[in-house]
C-alpha positions as CSV (number, residue, x, y, z in Angstrom):
1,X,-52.8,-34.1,-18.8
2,X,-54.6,-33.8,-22.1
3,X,-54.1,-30.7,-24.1
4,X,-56.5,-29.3,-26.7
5,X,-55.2,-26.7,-29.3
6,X,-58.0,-25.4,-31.7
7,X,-57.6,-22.6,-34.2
8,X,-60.2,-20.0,-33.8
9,X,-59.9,-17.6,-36.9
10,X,-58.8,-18.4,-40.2
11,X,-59.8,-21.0,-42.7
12,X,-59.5,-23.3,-41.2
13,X,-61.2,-22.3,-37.5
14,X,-62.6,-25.1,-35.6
15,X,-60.0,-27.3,-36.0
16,X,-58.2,-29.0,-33.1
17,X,-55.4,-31.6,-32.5
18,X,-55.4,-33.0,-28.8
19,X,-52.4,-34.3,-27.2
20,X,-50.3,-35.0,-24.1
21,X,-46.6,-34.5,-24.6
22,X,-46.1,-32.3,-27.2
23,X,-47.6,-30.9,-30.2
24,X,-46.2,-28.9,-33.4
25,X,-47.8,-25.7,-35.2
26,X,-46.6,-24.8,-38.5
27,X,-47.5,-25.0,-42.3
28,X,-45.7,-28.0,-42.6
29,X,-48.3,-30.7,-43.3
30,X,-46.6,-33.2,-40.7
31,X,-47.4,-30.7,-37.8
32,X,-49.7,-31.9,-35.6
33,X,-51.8,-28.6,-36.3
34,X,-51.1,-28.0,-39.6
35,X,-52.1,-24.3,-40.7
36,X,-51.3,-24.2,-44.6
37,X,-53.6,-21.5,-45.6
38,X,-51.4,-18.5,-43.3
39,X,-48.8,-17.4,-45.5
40,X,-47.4,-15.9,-42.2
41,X,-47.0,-19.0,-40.0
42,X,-43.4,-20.7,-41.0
43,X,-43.2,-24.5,-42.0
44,X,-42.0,-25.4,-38.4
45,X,-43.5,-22.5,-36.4
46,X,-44.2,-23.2,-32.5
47,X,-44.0,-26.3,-30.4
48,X,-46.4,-26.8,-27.0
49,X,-45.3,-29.1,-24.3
50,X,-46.3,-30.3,-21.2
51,X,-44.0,-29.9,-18.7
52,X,-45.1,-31.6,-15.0
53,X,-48.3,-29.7,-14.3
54,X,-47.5,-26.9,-17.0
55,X,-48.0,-26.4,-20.5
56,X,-45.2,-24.7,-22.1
57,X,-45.7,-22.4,-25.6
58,X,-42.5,-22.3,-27.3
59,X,-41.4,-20.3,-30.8
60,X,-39.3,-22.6,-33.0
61,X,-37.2,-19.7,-34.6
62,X,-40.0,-18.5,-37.5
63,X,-40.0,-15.1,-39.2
64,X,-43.0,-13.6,-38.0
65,X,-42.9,-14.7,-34.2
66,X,-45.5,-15.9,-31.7
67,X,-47.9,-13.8,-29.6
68,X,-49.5,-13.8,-26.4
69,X,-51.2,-10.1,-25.8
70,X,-49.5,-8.7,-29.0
71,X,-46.2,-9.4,-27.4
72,X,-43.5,-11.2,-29.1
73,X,-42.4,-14.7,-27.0
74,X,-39.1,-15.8,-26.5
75,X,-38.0,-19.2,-25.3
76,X,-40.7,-21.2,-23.3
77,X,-43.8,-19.2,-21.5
78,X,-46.2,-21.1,-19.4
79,X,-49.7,-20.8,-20.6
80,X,-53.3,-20.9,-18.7
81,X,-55.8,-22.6,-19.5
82,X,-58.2,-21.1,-21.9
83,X,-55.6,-18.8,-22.8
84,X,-54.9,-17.8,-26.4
85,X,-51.6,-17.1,-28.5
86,X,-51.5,-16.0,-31.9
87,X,-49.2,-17.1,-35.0
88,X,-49.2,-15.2,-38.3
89,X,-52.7,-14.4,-38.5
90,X,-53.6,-17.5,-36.5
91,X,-55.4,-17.1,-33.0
92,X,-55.2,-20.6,-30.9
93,X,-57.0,-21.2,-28.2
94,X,-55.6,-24.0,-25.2
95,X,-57.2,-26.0,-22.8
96,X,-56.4,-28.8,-20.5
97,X,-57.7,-30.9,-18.4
């Protein structure tokens, strides 16, 4: 399964990363989708996987949380595709195929 992450608002909206393991949001330049101009994501801030025929959204412990319909995640939370989460100010959309 091939995953697509693409940040729609912001700066830097437009951009994507595709993967199909894993894949790191965060400030952090090494992430995989690095998001450096939201002073509200955290270095490290949430990690997607893909789990058998799911893909999983998962906060890594940051300060301002992650969002799916203005609700606060905790641990892992199976996502759909086309769906959107949010991080800081950051809204990311995700598709698969």
């Amino acid at each position: 399964m091939n995953v697509t992450i693409e940040i729609r608002t912001g700066l830097s909206a437009g951009y994507s990363h595709t993967f199909d393991r894993e894949a790191v949001i965060g400030r952090d330049p090494n992430c995989d989708l690095a998001v450096a101009e939201d002073p509200r994501i955290s270095r490290r801030h949430a990690r997607i996987r893909v789990q058998g025929k799911q893909v999983l959204l998962e906060d890594m412990g940051s300060t301002n949380g992650t969002k799916i319909n203005k609700k606060r995640i905790k641990g892992s939370v199976p996502l759909t595709n086309g769906g959107q989460f949010v991080v800081g100010h950051t809204t990311i959309l995700v598709t698969w195929v």
